[in-house]
DSSP file (Angstrom, degrees, kcal/mol; ACC not computed):
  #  RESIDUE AA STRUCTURE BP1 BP2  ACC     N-H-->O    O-->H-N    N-H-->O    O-->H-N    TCO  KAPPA ALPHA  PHI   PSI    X-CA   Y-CA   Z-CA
    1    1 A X              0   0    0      0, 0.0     2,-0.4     0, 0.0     5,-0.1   0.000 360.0 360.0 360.0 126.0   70.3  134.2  157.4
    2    2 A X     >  -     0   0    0      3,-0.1     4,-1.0     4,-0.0     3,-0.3  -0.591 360.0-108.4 -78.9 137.8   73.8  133.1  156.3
    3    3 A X  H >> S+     0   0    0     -2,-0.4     3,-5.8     2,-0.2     4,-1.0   0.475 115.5  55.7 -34.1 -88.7   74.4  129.3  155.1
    4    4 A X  H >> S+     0   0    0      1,-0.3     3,-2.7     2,-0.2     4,-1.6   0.487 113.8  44.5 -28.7 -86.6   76.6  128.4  158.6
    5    5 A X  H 34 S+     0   0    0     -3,-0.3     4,-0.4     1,-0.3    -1,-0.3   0.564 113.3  42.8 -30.5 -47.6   73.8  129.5  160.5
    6    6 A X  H <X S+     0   0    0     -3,-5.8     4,-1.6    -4,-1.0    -1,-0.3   0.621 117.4  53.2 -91.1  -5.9   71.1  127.9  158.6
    7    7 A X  H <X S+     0   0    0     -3,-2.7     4,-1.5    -4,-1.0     5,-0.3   0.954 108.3  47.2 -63.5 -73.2   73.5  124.6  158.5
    8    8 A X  H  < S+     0   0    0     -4,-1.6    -2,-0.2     2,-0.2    -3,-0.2   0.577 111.7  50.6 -69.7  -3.8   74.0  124.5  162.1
    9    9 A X  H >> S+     0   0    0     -4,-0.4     3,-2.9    -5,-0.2     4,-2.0   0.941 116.2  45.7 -55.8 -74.7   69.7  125.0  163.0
   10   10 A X  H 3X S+     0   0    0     -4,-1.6     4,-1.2     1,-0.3    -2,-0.2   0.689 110.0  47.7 -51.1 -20.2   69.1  122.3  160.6
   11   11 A X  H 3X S+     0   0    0     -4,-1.5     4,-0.5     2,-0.2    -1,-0.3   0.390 122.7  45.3-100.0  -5.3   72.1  119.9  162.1
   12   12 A X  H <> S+     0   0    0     -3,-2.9     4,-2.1    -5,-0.3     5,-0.4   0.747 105.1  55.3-106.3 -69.9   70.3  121.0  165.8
   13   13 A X  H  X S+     0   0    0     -4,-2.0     4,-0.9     2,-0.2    -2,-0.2   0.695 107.6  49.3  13.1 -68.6   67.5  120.5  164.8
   14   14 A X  H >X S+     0   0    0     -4,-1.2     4,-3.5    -5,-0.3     3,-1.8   0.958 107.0  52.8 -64.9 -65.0   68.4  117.0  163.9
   15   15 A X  H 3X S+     0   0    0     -4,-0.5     4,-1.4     1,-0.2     5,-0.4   0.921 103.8  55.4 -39.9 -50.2   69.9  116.2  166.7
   16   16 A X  H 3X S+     0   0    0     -4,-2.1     4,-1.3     1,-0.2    -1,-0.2   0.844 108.6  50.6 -63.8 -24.5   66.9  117.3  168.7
   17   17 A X  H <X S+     0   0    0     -3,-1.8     4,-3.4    -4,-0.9     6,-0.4   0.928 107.7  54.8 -58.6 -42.0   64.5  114.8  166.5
   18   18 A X  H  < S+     0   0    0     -4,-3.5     6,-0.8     1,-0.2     4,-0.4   0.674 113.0  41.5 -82.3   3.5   67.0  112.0  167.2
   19   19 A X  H  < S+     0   0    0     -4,-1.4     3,-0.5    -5,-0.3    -1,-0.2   0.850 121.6  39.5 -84.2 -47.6   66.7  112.6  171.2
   20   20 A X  H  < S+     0   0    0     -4,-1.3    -2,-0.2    -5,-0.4    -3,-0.1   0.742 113.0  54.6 -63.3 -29.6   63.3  113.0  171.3
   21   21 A X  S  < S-     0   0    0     -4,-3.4    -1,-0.3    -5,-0.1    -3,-0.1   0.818  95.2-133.3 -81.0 -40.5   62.4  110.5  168.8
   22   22 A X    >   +     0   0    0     -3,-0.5     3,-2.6    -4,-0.4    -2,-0.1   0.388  58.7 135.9  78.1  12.4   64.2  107.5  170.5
   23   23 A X  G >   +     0   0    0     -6,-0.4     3,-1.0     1,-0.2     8,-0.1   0.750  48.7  78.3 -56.1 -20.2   65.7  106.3  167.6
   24   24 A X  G 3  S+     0   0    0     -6,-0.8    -1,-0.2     1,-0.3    43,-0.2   0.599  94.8  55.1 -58.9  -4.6   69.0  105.7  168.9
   25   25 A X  G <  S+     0   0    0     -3,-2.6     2,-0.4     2,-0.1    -1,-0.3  -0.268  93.2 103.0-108.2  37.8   67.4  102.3  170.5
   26   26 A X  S <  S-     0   0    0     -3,-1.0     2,-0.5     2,-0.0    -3,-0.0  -0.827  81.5 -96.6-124.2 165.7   66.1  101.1  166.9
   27   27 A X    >>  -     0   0    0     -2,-0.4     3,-2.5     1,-0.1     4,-1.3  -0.423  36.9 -95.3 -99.4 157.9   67.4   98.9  165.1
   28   28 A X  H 3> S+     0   0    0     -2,-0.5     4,-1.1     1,-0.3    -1,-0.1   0.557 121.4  37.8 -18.7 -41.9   69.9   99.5  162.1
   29   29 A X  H 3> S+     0   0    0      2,-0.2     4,-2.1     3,-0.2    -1,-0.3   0.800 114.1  51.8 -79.2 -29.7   67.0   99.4  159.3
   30   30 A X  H <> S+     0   0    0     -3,-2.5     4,-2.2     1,-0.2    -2,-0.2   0.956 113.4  45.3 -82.2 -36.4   64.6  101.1  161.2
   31   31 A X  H  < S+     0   0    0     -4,-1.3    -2,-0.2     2,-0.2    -1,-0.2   0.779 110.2  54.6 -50.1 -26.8   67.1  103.9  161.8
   32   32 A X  H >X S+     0   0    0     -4,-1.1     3,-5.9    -5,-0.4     4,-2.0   0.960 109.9  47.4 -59.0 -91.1   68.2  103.9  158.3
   33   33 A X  H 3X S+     0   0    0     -4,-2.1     4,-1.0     1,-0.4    -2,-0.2   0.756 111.2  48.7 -48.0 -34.6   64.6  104.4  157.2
   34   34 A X  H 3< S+     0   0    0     -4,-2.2    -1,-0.4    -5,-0.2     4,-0.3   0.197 111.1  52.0 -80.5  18.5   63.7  107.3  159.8
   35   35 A X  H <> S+     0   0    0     -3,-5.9     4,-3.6    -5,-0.2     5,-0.2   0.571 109.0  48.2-100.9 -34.9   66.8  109.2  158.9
   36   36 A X  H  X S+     0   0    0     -4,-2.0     4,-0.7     1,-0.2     5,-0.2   0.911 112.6  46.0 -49.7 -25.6   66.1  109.1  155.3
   37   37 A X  H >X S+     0   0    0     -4,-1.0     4,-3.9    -5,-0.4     3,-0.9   0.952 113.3  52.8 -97.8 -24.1   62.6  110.2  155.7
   38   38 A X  H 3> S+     0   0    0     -4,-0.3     4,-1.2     1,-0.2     5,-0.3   0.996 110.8  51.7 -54.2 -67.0   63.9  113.3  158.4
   39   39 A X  H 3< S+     0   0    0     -4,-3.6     4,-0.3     1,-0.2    -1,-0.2   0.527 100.4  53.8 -65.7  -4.2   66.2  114.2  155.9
   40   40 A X  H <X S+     0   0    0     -3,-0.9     4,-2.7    -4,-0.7    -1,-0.2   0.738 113.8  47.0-100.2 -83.8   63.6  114.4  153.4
   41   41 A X  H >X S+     0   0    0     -4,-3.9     3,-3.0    -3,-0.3     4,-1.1   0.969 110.2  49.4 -47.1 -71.8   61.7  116.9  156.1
   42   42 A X  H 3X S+     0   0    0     -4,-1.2     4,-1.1     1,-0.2    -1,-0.2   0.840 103.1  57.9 -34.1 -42.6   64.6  119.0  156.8
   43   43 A X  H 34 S+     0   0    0     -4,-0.3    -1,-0.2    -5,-0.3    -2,-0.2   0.796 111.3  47.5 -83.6 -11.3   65.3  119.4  153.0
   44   44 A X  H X< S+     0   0    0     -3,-3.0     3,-1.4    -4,-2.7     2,-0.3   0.870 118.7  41.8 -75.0 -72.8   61.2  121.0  152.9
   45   45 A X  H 3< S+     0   0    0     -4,-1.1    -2,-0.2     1,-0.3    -1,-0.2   0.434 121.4  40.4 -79.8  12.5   62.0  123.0  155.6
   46   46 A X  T ><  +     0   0    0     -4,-1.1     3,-3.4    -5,-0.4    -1,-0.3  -0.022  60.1 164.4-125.1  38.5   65.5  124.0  154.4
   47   47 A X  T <   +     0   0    0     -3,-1.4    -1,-0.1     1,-0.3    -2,-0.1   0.651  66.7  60.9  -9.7 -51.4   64.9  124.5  151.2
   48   48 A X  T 3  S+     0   0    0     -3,-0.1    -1,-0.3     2,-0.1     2,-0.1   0.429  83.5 111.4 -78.2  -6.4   68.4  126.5  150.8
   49   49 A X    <   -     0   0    0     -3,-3.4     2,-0.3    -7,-0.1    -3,-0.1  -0.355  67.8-125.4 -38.5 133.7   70.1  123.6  151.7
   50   50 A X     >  -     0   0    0     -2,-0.1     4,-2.3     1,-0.1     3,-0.2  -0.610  17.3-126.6 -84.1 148.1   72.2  121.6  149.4
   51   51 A X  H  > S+     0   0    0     -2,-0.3     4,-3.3     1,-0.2     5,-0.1   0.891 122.8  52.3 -69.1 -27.6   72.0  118.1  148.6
   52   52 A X  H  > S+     0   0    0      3,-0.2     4,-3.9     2,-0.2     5,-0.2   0.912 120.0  42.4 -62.5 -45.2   76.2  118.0  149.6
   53   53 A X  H  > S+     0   0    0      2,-0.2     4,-5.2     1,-0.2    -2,-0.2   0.972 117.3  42.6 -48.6 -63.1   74.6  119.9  153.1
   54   54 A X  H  X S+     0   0    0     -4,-2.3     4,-1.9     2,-0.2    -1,-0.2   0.923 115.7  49.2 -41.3 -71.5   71.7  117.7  153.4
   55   55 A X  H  < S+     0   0    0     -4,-3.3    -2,-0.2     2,-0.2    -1,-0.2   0.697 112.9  48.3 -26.4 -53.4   74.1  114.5  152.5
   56   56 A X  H >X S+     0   0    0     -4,-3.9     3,-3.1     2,-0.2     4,-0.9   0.986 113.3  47.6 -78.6 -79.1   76.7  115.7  155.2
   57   57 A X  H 3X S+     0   0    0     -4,-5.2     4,-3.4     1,-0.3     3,-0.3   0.769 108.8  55.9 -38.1 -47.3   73.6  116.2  157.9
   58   58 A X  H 3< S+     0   0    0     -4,-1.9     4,-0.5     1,-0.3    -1,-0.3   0.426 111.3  47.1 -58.7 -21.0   72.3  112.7  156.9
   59   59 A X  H <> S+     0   0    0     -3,-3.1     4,-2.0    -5,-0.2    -1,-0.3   0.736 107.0  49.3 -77.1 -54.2   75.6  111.5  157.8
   60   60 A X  H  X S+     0   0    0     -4,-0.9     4,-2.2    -3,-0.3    -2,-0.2   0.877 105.9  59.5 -44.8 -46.4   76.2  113.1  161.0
   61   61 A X  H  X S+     0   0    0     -4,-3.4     4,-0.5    -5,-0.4     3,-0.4   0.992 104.5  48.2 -67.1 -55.1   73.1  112.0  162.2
   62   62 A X  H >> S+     0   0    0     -4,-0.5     3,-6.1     1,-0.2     4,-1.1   0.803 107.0  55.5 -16.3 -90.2   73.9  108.1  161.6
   63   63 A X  H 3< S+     0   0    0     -4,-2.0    -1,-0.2     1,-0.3    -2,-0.2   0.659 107.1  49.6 -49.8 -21.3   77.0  108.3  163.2
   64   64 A X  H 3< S+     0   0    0     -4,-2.2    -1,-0.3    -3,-0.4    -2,-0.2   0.341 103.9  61.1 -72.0   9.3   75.0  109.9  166.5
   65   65 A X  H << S+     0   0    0     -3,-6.1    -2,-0.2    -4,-0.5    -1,-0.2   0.721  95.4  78.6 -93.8 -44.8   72.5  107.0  166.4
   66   66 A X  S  < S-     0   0    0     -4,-1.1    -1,-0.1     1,-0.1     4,-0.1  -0.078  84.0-119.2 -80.0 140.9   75.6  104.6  167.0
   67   67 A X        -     0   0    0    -43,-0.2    -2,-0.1     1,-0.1    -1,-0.1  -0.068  13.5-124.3 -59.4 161.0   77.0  104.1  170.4
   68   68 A X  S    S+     0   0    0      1,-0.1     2,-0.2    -4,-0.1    -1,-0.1   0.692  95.8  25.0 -69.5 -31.7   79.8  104.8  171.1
   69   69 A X  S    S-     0   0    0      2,-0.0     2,-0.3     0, 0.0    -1,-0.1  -0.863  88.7-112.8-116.1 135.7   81.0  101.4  172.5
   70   70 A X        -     0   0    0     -2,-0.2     2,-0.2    -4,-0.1    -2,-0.0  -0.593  22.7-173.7 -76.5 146.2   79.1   98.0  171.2
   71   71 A X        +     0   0    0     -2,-0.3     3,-0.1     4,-0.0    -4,-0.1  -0.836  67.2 101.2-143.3  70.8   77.0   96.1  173.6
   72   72 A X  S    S+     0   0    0      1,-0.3     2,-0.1    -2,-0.2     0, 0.0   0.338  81.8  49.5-130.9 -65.0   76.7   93.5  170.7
   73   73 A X  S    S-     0   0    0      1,-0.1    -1,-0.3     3,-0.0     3,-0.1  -0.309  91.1 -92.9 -79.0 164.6   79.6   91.1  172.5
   74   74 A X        -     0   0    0     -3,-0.1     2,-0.3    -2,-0.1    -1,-0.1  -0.217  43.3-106.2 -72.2 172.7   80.4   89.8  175.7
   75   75 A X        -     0   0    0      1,-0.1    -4,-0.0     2,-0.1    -1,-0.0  -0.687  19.4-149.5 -93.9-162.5   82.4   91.5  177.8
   76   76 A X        +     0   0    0     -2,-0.3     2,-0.2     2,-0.1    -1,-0.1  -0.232  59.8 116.1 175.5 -20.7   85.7   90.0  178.1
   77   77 A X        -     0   0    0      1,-0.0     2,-0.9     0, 0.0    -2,-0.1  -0.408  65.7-115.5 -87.7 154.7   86.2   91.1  181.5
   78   78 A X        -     0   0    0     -2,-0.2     2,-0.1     2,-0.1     5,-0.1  -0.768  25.5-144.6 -99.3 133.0   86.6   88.6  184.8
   79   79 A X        -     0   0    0     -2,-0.9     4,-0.4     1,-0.0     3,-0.2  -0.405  27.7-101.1 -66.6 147.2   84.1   88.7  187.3
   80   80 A X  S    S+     0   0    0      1,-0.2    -2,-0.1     2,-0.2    -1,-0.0   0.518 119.4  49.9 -63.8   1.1   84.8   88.2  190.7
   81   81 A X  S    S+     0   0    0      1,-0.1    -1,-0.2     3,-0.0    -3,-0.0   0.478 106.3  56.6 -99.4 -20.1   83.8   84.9  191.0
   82   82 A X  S    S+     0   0    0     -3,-0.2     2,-0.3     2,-0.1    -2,-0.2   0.634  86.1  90.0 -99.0   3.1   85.8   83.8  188.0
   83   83 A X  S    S-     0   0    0     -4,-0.4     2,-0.2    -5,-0.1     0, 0.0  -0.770  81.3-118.6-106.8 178.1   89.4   85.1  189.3
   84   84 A X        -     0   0    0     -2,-0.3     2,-0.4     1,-0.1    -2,-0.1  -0.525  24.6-119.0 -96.6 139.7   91.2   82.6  191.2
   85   85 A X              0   0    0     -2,-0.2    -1,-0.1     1,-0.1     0, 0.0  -0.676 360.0 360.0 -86.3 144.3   92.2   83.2  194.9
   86   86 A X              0   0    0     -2,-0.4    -1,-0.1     0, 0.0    -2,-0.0  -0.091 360.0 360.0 -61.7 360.0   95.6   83.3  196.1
């Protein structure tokens, strides 16, 4: 199997841990610590991976835990009770 190929399994792969798993609702450390230790797995079962490969998957996968938009602030938007009538 040629490297692209066995790059893009492992990087599906991932992805399919990080649905299933429900990490995207954890919080920053624990997500940090389950990707290190999935990358960890992937590199037994991809041996033929490179740490640059690995590094780069370990990377995508973060950025797919975090939303896309924050729900950390309020919003910012007016309610209907809070604009002013005419």
């Amino acid at each position: 199997m040629g490297k692209e190929k066995l790059l893009e399994r492992a990087r599906d792969e991932l992805f399919s841990h990080i649905n299933r798993c429900g990490v995207i609702n954890a919080v920053e450390g624990d997500q940090r610590q389950w990707m290190d230790e999935t990358i960890d797995y992937i590199r037994e079962r991809y041996p033929d991976l490179s740490e640059v490969d690995l590094s780069g998957l370990h990377e995508i996968g973060t950025r797919f835990c975090q939303p896309a938009i924050s729900r950390k602030g309020e919003s910012t938007f007016n309610t209907l009770d809070d604009a002013s009538v005419a």
